[in-house]
Structures are given as C-alpha cells and as structure tokens.
N, CA, C and O atoms as a printed pandas DataFrame, in Angstrom:
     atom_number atom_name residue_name chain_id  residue_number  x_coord  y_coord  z_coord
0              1         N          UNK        A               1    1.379   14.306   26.751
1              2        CA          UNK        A               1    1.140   14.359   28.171
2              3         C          UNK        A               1    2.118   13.434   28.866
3              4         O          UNK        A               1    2.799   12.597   28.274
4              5         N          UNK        A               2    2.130   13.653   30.170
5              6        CA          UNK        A               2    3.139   12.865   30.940
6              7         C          UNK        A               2    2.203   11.497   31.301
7              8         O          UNK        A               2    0.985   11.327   31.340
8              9         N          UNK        A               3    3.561   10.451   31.587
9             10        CA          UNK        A               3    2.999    9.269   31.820
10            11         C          UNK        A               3    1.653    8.888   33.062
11            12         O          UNK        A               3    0.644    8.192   32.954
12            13         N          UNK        A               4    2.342    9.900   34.499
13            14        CA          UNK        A               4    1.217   10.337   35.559
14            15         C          UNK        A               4   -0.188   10.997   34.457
15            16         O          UNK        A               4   -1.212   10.468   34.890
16            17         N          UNK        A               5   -0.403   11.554   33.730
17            18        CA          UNK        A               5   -1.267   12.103   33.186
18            19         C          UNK        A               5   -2.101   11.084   32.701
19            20         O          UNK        A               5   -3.214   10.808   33.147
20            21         N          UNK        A               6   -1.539   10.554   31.799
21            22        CA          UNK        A               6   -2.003    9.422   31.308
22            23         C          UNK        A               6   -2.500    8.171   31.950
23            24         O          UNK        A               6   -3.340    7.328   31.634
24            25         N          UNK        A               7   -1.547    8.371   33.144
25            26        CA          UNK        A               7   -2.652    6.986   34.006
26            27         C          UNK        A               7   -3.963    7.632   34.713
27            28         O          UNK        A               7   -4.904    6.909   35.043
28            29         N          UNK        A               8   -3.969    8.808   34.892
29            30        CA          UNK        A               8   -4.980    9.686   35.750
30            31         C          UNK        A               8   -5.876    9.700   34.552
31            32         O          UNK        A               8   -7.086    9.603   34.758
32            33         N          UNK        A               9   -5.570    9.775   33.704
33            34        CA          UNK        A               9   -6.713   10.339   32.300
34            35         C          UNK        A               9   -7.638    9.099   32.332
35            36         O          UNK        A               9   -8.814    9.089   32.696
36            37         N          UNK        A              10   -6.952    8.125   31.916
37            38        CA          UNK        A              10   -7.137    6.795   31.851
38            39         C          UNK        A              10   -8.457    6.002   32.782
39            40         O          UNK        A              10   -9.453    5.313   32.565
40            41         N          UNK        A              11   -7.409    6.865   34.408
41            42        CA          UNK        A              11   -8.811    5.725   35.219
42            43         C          UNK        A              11   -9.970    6.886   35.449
43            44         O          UNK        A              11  -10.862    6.658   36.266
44            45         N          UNK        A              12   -9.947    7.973   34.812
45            46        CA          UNK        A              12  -11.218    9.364   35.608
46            47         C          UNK        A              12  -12.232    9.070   33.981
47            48         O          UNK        A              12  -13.422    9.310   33.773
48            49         N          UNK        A              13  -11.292    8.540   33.152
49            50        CA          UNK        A              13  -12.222    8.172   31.917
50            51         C          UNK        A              13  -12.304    7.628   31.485
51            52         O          UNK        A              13  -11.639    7.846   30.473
52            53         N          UNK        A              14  -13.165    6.044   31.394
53            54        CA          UNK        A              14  -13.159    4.886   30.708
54            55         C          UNK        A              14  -13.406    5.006   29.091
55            56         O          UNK        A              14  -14.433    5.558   28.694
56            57         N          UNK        A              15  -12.871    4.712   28.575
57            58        CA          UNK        A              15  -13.125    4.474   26.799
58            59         C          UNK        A              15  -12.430    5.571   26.236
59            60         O          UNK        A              15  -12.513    5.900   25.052
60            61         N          UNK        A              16  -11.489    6.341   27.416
61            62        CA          UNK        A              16  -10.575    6.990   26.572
62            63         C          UNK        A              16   -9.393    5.957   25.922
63            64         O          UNK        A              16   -9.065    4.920   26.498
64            65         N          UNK        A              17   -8.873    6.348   24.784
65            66        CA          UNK        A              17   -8.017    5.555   24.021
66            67         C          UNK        A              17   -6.531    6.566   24.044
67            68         O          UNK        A              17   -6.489    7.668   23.499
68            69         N          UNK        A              18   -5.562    6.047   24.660
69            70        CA          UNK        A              18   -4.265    6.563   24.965
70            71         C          UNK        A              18   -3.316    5.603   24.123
71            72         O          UNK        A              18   -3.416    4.400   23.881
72            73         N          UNK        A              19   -2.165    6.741   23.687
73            74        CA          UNK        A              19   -1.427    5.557   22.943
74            75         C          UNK        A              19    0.187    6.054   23.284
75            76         O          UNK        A              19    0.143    6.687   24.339
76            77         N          UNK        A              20    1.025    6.014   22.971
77            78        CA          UNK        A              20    3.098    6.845   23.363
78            79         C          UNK        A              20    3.583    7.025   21.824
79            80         O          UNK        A              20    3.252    6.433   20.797
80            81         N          UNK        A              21    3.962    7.462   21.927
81            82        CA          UNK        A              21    4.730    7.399   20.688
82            83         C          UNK        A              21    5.765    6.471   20.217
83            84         O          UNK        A              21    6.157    6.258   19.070
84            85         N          UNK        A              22    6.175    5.894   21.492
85            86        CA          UNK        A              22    6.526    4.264   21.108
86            87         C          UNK        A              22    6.069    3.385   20.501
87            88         O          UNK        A              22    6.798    2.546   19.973
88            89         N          UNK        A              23    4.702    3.340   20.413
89            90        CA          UNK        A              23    3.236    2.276   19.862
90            91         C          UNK        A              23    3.498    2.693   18.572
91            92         O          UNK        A              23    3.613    3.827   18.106
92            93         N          UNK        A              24    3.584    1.447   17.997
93            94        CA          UNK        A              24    3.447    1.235   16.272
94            95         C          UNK        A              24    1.832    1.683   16.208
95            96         O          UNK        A              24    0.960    1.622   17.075
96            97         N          UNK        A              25    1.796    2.155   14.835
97            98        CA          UNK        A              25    0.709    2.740   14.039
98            99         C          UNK        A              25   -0.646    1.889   14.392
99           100         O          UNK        A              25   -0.769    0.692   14.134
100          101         N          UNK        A              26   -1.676    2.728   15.044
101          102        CA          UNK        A              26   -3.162    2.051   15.624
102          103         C          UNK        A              26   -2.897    1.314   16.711
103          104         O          UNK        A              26   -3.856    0.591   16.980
104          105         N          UNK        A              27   -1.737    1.164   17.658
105          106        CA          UNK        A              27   -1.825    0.419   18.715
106          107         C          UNK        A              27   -2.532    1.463   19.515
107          108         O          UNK        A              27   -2.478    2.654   19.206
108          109         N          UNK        A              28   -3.374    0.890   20.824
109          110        CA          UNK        A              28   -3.305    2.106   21.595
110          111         C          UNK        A              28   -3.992    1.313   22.663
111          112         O          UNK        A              28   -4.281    0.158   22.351
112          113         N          UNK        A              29   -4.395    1.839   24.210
113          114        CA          UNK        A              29   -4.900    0.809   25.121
114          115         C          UNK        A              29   -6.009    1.551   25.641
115          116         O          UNK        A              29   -5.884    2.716   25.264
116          117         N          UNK        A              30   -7.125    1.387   26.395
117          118        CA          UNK        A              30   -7.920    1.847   26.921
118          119         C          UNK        A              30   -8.607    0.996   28.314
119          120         O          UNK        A              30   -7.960    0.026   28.708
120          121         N          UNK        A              31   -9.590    1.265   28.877
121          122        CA          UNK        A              31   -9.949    0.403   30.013
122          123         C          UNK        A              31  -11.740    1.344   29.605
123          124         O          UNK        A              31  -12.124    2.383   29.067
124          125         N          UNK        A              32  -12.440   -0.124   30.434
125          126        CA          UNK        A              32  -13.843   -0.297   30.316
126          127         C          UNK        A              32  -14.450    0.239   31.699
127          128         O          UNK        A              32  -15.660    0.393   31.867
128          129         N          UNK        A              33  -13.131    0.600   33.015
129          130        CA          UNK        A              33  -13.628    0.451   34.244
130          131         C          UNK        A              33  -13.576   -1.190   35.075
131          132         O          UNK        A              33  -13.918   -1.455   36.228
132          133         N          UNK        A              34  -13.100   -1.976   34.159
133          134        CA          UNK        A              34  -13.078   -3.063   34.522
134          135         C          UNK        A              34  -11.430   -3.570   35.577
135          136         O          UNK        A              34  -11.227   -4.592   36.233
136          137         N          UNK        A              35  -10.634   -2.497   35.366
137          138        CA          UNK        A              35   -9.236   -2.946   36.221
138          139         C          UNK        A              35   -8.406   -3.624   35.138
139          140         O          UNK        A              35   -7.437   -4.249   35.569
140          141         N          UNK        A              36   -8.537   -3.626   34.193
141          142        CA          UNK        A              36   -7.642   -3.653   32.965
142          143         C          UNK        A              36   -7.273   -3.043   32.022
143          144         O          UNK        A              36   -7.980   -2.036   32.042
144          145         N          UNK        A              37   -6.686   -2.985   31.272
145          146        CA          UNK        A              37   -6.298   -2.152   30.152
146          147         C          UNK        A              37   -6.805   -3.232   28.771
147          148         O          UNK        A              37   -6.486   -4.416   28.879
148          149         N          UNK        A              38   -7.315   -2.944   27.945
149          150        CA          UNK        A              38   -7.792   -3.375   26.579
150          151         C          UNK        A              38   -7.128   -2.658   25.676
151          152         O          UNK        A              38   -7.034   -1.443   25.847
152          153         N          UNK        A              39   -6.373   -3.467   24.215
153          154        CA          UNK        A              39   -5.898   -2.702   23.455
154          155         C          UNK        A              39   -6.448   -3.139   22.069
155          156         O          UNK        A              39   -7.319   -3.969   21.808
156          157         N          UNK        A              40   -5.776   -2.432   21.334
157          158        CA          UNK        A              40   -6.064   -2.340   19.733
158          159         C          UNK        A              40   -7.190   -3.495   19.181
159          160         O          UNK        A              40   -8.157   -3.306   18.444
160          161         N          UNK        A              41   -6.610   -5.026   19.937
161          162        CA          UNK        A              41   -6.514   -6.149   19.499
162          163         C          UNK        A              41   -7.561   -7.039   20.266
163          164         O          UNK        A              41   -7.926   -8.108   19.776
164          165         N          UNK        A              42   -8.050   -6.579   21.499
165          166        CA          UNK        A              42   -8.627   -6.588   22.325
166          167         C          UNK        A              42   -8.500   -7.857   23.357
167          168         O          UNK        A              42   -9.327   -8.682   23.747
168          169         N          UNK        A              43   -6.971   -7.637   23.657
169          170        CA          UNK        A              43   -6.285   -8.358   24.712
170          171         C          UNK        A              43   -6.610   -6.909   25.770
171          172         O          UNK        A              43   -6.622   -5.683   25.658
172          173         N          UNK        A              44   -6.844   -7.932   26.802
173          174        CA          UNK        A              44   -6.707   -7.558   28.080
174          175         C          UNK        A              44   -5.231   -7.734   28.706
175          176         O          UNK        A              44   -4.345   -8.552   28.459
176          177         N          UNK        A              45   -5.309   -6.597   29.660
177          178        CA          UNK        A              45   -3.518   -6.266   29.703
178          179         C          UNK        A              45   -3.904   -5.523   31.489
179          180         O          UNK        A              45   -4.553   -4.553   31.879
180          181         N          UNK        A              46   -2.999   -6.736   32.246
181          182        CA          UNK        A              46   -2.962   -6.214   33.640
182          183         C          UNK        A              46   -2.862   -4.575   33.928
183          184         O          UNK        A              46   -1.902   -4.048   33.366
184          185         N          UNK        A              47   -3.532   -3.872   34.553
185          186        CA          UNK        A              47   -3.652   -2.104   34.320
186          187         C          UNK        A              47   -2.543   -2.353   35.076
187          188         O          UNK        A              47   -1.740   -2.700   34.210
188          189         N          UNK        A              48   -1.838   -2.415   36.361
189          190        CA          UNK        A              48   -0.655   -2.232   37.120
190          191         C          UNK        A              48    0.639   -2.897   36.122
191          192         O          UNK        A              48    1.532   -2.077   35.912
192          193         N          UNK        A              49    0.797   -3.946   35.637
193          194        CA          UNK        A              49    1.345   -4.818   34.791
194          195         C          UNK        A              49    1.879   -3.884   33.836
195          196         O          UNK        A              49    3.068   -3.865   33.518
196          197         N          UNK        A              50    0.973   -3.088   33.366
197          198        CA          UNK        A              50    1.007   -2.741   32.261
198          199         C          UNK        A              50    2.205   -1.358   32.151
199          200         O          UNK        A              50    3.151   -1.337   31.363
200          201         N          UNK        A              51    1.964   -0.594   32.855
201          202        CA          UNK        A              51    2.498    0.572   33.593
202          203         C          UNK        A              51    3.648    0.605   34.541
203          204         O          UNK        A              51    4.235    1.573   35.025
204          205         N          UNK        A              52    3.875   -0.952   34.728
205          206        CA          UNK        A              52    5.466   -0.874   36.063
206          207         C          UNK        A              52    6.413   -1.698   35.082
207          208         O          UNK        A              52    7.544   -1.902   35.525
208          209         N          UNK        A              53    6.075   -2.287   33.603
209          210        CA          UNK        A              53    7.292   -2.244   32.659
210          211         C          UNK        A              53    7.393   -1.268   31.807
211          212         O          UNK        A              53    8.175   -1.253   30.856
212          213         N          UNK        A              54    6.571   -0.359   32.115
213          214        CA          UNK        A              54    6.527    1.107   30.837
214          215         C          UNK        A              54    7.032    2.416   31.773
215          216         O          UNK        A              54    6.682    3.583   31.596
216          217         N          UNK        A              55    7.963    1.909   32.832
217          218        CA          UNK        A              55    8.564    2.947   33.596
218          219         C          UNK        A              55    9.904    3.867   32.990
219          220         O          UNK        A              55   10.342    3.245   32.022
220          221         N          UNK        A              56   10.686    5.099   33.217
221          222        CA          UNK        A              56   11.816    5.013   33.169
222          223         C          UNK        A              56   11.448    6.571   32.081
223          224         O          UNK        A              56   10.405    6.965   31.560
224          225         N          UNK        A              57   12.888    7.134   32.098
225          226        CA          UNK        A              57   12.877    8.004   30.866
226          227         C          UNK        A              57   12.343    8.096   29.722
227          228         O          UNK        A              57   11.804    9.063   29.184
228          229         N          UNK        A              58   12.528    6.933   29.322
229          230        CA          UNK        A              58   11.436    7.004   27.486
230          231         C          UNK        A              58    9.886    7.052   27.761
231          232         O          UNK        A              58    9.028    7.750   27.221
232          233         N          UNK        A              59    9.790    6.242   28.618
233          234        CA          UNK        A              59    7.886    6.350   28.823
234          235         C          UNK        A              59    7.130    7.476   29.664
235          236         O          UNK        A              59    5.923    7.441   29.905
236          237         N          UNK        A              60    8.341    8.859   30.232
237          238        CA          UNK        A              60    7.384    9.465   31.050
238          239         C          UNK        A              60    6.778   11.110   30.349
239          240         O          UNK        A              60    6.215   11.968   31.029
240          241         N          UNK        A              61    7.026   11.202   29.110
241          242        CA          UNK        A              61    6.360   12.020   27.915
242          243         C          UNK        A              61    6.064   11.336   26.989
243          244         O          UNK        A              61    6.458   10.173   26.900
244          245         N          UNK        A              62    5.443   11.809   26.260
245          246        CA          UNK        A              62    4.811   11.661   25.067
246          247         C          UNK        A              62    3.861   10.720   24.497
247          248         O          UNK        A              62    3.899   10.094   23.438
248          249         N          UNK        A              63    2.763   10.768   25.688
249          250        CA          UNK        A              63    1.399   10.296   25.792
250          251         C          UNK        A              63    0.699   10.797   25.205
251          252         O          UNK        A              63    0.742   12.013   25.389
252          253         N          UNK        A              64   -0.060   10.461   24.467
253          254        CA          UNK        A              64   -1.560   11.263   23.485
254          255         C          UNK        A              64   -2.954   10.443   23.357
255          256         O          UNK        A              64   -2.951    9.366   22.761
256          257         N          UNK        A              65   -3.975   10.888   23.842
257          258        CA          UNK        A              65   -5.521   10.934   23.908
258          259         C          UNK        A              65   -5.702   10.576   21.981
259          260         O          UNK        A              65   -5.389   11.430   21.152
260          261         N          UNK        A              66   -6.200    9.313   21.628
261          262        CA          UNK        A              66   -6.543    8.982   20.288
262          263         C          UNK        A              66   -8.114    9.900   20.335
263          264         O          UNK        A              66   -8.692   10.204   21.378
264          265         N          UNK        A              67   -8.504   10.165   19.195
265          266        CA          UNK        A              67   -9.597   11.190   18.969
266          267         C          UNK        A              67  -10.460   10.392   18.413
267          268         O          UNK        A              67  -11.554   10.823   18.047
C-alpha cells in the first residue's frame, strides 16, 4: 500500500500493525489511539515525527498490514 494509505489505515484503526519493507525482520509500528506510534519494542515514536522523516520516493510504496 501507499504511504497516504498507511497513515489513513493506521489512524481509522488502532492496533493495526504496519510495517515497509525497509523495516528489518519483526519491526513494525502501530498506535493505541493515543497520538503516537508504538513499535516492535514498545518505544513510543512521535506519530507526525515519525512520518515527515519517512518522506520521499523510497517510503511512498510498499507498506503492508502485519496479520
């Protein structure tokens, strides 16, 4: 999915787990509804922060929904 996808997926569904294909093996981030992003490790990760250094050609495909 596209990166817009992925932020829309993200805030319409809390405890979905999204990851890029950039992310080493089991990374992946999600949000509680809380205005952050939570990952693998369970650092909290500014949701805007997070998304305006993951801009640009490489980050705007290849988003995937962890199952």
């Amino acid at each position: 999915m596209t990166r817009k996808e992925a932020i829309s997926l993200i805030i319409s569904k809390p405890n979905v787990k999204i990851r890029h294909r950039y992310f080493s093996e089991g990374e992946f981030v999600y949000t509680n509804g809380n205005g952050a992003l939570k990952d693998e490790d369970g650092n909290y990760l500014p949701f805007d922060e997070f998304f305006d250094i993951r801009q640009g050609s490489y980050w705007e495909n290849d988003w995937s929904v962890i199952e």
